[in-house]
Structure formats: structure tokens, C-alpha cells
C-alpha positions in Angstrom: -13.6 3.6 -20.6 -13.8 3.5 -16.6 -12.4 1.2 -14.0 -12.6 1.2 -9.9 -10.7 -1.2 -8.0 -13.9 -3.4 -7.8 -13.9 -4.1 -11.8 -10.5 -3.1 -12.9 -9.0 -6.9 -13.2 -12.2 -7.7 -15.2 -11.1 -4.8 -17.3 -8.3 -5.0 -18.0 -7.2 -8.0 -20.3 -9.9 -5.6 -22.6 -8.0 -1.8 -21.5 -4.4 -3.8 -22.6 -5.3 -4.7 -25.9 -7.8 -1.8 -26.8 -6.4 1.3 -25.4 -2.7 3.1 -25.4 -3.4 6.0 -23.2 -4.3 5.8 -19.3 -5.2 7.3 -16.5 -4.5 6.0 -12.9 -6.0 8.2 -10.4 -7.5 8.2 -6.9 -6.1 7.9 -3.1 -4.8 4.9 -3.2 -1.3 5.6 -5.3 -0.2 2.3 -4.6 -2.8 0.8 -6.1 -2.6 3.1 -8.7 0.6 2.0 -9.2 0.1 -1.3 -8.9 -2.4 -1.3 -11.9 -0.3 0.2 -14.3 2.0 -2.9 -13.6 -0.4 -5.2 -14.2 -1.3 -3.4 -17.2 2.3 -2.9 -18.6 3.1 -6.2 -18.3 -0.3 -7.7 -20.3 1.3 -5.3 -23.3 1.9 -7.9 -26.0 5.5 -6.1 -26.3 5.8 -3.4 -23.5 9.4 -2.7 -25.3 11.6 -0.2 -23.6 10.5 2.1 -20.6 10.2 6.0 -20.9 9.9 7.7 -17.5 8.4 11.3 -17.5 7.3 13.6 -14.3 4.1 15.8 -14.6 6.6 18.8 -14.0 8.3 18.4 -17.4 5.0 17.8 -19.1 3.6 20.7 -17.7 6.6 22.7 -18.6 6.9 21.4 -22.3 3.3 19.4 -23.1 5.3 18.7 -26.9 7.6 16.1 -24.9 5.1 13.8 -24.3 4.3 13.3 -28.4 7.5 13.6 -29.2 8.7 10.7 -26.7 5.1 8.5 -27.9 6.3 8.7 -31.2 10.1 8.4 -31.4 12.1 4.8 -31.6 13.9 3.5 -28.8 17.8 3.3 -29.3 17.2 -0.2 -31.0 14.5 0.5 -32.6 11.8 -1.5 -30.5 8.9 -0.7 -29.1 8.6 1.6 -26.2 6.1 2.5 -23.4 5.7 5.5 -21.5 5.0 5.9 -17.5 4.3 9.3 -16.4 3.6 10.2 -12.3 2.0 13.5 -12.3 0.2 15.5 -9.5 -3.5 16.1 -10.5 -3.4 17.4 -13.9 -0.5 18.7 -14.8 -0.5 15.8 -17.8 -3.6 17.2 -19.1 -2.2 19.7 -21.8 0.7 17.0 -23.2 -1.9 14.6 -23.3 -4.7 16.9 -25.2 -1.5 17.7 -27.5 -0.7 14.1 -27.5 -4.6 13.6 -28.7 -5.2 16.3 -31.3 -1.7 15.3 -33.3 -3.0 12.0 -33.9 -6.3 13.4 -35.0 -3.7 15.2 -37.4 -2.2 12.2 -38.6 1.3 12.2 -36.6 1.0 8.4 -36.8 0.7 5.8 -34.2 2.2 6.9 -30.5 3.3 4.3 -27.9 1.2 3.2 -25.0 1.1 6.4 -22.2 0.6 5.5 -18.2 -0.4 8.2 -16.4 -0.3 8.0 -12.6 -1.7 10.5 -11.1 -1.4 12.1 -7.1 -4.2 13.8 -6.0 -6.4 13.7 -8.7 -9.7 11.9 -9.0 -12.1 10.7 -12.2 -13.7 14.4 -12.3 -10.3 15.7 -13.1 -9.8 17.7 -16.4 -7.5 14.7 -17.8 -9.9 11.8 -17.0 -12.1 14.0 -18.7 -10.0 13.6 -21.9 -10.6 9.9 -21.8 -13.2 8.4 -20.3 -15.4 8.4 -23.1 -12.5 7.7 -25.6 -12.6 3.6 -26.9 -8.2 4.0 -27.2 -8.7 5.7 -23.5 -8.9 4.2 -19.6 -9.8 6.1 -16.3 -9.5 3.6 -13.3 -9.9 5.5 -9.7 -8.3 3.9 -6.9 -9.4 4.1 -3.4 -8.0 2.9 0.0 -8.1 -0.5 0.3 -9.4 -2.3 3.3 -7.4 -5.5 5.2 -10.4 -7.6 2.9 -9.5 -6.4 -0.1 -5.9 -6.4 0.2 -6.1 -9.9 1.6 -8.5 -11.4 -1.3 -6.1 -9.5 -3.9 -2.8 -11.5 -2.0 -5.1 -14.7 -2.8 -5.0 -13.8 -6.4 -1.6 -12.8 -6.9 -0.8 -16.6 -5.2 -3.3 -18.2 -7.3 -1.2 -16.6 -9.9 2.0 -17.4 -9.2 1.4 -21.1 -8.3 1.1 -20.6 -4.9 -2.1 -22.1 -2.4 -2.5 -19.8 0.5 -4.5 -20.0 3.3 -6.5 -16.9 3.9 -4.6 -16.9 7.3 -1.5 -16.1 5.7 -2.9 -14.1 3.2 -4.0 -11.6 5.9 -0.5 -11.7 7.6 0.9 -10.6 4.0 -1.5 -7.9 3.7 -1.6 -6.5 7.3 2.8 -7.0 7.1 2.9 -4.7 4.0 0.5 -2.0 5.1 -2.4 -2.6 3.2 0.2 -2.1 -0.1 -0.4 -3.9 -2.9 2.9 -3.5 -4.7 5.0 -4.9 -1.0 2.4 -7.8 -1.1 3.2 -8.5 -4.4 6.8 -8.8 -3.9 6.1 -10.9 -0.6 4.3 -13.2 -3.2 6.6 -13.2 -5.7 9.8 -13.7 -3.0 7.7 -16.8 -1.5 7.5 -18.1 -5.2 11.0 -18.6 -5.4 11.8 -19.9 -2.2 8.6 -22.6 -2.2 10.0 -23.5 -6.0 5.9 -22.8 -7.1 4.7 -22.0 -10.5 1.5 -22.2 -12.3 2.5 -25.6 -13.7 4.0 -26.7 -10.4 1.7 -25.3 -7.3 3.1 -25.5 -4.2 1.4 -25.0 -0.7 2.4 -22.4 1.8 3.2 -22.9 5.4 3.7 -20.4 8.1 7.2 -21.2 8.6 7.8 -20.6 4.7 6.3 -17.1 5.6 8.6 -16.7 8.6 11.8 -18.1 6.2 11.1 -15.1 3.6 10.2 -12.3 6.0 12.1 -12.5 8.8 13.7 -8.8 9.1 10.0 -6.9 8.5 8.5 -3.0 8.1 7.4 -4.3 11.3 10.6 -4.1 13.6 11.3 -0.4 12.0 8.0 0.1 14.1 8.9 -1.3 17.1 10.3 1.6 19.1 7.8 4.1 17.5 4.7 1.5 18.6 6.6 1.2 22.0 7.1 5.3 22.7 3.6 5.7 22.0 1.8 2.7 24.5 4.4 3.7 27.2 3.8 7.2 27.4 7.2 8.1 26.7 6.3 11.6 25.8 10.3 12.8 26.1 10.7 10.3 22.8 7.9 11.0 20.8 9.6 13.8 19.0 12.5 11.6 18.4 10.6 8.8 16.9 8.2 10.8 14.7 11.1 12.3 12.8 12.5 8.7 12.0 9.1 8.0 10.9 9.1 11.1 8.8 12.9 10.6 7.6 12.4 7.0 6.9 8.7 7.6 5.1 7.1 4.6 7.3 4.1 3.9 5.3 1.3 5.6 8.1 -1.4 2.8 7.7 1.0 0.4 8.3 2.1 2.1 11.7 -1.3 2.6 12.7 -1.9 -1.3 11.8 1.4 -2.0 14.0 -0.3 0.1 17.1 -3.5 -1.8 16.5 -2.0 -4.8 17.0 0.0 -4.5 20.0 -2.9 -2.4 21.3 -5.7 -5.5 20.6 -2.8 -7.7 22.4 -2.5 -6.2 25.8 -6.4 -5.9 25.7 -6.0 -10.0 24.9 -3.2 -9.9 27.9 -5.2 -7.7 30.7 -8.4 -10.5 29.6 -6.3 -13.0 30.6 -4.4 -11.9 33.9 -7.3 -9.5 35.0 -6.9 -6.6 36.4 -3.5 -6.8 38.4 -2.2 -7.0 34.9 0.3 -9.8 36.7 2.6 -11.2 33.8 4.4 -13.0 36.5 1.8 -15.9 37.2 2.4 -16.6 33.0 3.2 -20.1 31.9 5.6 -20.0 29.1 2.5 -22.1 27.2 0.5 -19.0 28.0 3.3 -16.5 27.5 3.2 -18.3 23.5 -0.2 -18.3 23.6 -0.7 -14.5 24.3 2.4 -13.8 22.0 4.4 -12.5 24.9 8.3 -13.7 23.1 11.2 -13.3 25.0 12.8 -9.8 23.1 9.1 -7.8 23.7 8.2 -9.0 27.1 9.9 -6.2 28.4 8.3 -3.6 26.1 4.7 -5.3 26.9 5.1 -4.9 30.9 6.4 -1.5 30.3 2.9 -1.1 27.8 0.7 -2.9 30.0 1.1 -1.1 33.1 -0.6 2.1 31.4 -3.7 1.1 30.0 -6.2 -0.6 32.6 -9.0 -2.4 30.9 -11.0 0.9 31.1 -8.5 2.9 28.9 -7.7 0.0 26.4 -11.7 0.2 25.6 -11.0 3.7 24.9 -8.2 3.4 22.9 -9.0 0.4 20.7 -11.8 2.5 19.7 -10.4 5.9 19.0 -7.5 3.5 16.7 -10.5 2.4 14.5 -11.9 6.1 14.1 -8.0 7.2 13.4 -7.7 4.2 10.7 -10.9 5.6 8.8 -9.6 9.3 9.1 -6.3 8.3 7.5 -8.2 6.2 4.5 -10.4 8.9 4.0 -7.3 11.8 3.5 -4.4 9.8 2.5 -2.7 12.7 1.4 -2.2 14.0 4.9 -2.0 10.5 6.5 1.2 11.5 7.9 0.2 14.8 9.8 -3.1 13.4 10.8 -1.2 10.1 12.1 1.5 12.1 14.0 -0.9 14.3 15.6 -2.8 11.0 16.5 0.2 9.5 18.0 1.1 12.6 20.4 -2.5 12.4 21.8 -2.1 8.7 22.3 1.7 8.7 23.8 0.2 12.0 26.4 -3.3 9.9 27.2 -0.7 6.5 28.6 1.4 8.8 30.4 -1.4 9.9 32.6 -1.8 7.8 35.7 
């Protein structure tokens, strides 16, 4: 059996109750990831949790049919989640395979997530045309898709949320389904919602649950880079590596102050005069007190020439990074250095 993100909620209330080994592959890891959740917890009686790397599979492919098949400590029922790099599952799980052929007996359910693979790997190859087996390939999401899936989990959860907000959740958790779902599920318990009990979302509800965000961790990154402060750059980009920012969420972050000035410059023309602001306007425009520094420091770099530019060559940077997630942090730091050099120039 095969899934993409497209069909893989249609699939899997089938996948849960049919199959007990699969294979979560693709780009996207947090979706990925995010799938075997949904998965796990459909399980009539996911018992206890059996975490295994692809390392120790590939080291001792045995383990995996010896763990499938033993009891937990209480004797319950027991799942397995394993998070591999491209196949090194394959031989465990073609061991796991041919002992059951052998009459071992029945194995616990076996969730393989698995880095830089794809559905043509030699493991999705094991299953795909296996009735006990699923393959679901997960590519980068777009803000859309994120957005309608923050919808669903609401809808789920008893919450009625305007697509407004359901873009802020997605764009505020970089496109990443599992930091959307735990937006959703945080605003569950603070609105009181449920299923039975539905309960509509407001803004400031939104602003009660998230007010300390990914977002100010970006802040002095976004600011380096749309000041040209090229003697900071370095500085920043190692936080960014030592605090594994999550890149499209950064590049969202520069996006976004980068469509604002262009909103700013439209509105004070060329002088660029933030002065002549009423506070209305200053709201309006999103100009608060604690940035307004950071956004004259931004806006005197980029006339309404080089903001053209720049909008577009964030675009071309976001579709680079969804198309080689696996190096979205070199390509986004290299992008980032260009950008910080380009608003230093006068």
C-alpha cells in the first residue's frame, strides 16, 4: 500500500487497522513524523513504546524481530518506532519479513521513519505491494497545506478557527506540522474546547498561548541580515546552527519583515520618513514600539528598487530550500551572507 501527503489521512483509518509495518519516507521528516503519530495513536492498543535507531538495526538486523515479538515488562502490547537514514532498516525488516513467513508468530506494529530516503528505496520496495505493509512519501509542505492541515487538527480538537489564524499557526511554526499541532493542542486547553464542547478562537487567545515565539529567537538573525551588519553575521549564524533554528522558518521570518518595509517604503515613499507616522499608522504598518528601532535601522538599506529585488530572490531561496531540505541549512546560510553583503552596499 502507498500514501503521499495528498491521500494519506484518507488512508489511513484503513493502513491502522490493516497493516503492522510502515514506512515513512520523503523530505519532509516532520511530516513524516507527524504521520506516524497520527497512525500510532489510531492503534486500537498502541501498548508500550520501543525506540530503535537505523544504526543498531543495521548493526544487528535480528533486534528488530526479536523486539516485534517479545512482551513488554507487563506483558502488554508494544509498538515499535524506528528513525533510520535511507535504508539502513531494510535488512531487519526483510529478516523481520521472512521469520513470519517461517511461522515466528505475530510481531508488534514497526514505524519506520526514514531521513533521506524516498518510495524507490530498497525498503519501500519491501512493502509497497505488501496488504500488512504502508509506504507514505512526504514532501515539503507549502503555507496552504500546512494551514488547511491546522484547520483539521482544530476541527479535531473542538476548536473553530478562522483561516486567518490558521495561517499565523502555520507560518509561527515553520511550516511544521508537529509545532502546529502542539499550538493546537495548547489553544485546546486554554479555550476549554473539545469535540463535544467547540469553542471559537480569537486572536488574542492566540496571543495568550504564544506569546514568547520561534519567532523572537529570529529577531537578531532577521535584523543582522536587513541591516547589513556583515561584522555579525558570523556570530548569528552559529546561534542558528547551535540552536538548530528550523531554516524555513527563518527564511519565513526574513520574508516577513522584508514584505513589511516594502508595505512601509509604499506608504512613506521614497524618503522612507518614519517620522511623519501617526501612531494609527505606526499600528497599522506593524511598526511596535520594541522593533521600531530595528525597522529604521532596516529601512534605510533597501530603497524600493532593491526591496523588488530582494522580495524576489527570497521566493527563489524558499523553493531552493523545499526542494533540498537536507541541506536547507548550508543553502540558507549561504543565502543569508549574500543578503546581509547586498544591504550593506550603499
Amino acid at each position: 500500500m502507498k500514501a503521499t501527503q495528498r491521500d494519506f489521512r484518507n488512508v489511513a483509518a484503513r493502513a491502522s487497522t490493516q497493516c503492522t509495518m510502515f514506512f515513512f519516507c520523503g523530505p519532509d521528516e516532520a511530516g513524516a513524523s507527524a504521520a506516524a503519530t497520527t497512525l500510532i495513536q489510531q492503534l486500537d492498543d498502541p501498548g508500550e513504546r520501543v525506540d530503535l535507531s537505523g544504526g543498531q538495526l543495521r548493526n544487528d538486523p535480528v533486534l528488530l524481530g526479536d523486539e516485534a515479538r517479545s512482551s513488554s515488562l507487563f506483558g502488554d502490547k508494544r509498538h515499535i518506532v524506528v528513525r533510520a537514514n535511507g535504508d539502513e532498516a531494510h535488512d531487519a525488516l526483510k529478516a523481520l519479513i521472512e521469520t513470519a513467513e517461517a511461522g515466528a508468530g505475530d510481531a508488534a506494529p514497526v514505524f519506520i521513519i526514514a531521513t533521506a530516503a524516498t518510495d524507490k528505496a530498497r525498503t519501500a520496495k519491501l512493502l509497497e505491494k505488501r496488504k500488512d505493509g504502508l509506504v507514505a512519501m512526504f514532501w515539503p509542505p507549502d503555507l496552504g497545506t500546512v494551514t488547511a492541515s491546522v484547520r483539521e487538527m482544530a476541527d479535531a480538537a473542538g476548536l473553530r478557527l478562522g483561516g486567518d489564524l490558521a495561517e499565523r499557526i502555520a507560518r509561527g511554526a515553520g511550516l511544521d506540522v508537529r509545532l502546529a499541532q502542539s499550538e493546537v493542542s495548547k489553544l485546546a486547553i486554554y479555550c476549554d474546547a473539545s469535540p463535544q464542547s467547540p469553542q471559537a478562537v480569537t486572536a488574542e487567545d492566540l496571543d495568550a498561548i504564544g506569546a514568547a515565539t520561534e519567532e523572537d529567537g529570529f529577531r537578531p538573525l532577521v535584523h543582522a541580515v536587513l541591516a547589513g551588519e556583515t561584522g555579525k553575521i558570523g556570530d548569528e549564524l552559529r546561534r542558528m546552527r547551535e540552536h538548530s533554528m528550523n531554516s524555513v522558518g527563518l527564511l519565513l521570518a526574513v520574508e516577513r519583515r522584508a514584505s513589511q518595509l516594502a508595505r512601509i517604503r509604499a506608504h512613506v515613499g521614497p524618503t522612507g520618513d518614519v517620522d511623519r507616522l501617526s501612531k494609527g499608522e505606526k499600528a497599522m504598518l506593524g511598526i511596535f514600539f520594541r522593533e521600531e528601532r530595528e525597522i529604521r535601522s532596516q529601512l534605510a538599506r533597501w530603497s524600493p528598487q532593491k526591496l523588488d529585488r530582494l522580495n524576489a530572490r527570497l521566493i527563489a531561496s524558499h523553493q531552493a530550500l523545499l526542494r533540498n531540505s537536507q541541506m536547507a541549512e548550508t543553502l540558507l546560510s549561504q543565502e543569508l551572507v549574500a543578503i546581509t553583503r547586498f544591504a550593506a552596499k550603499r
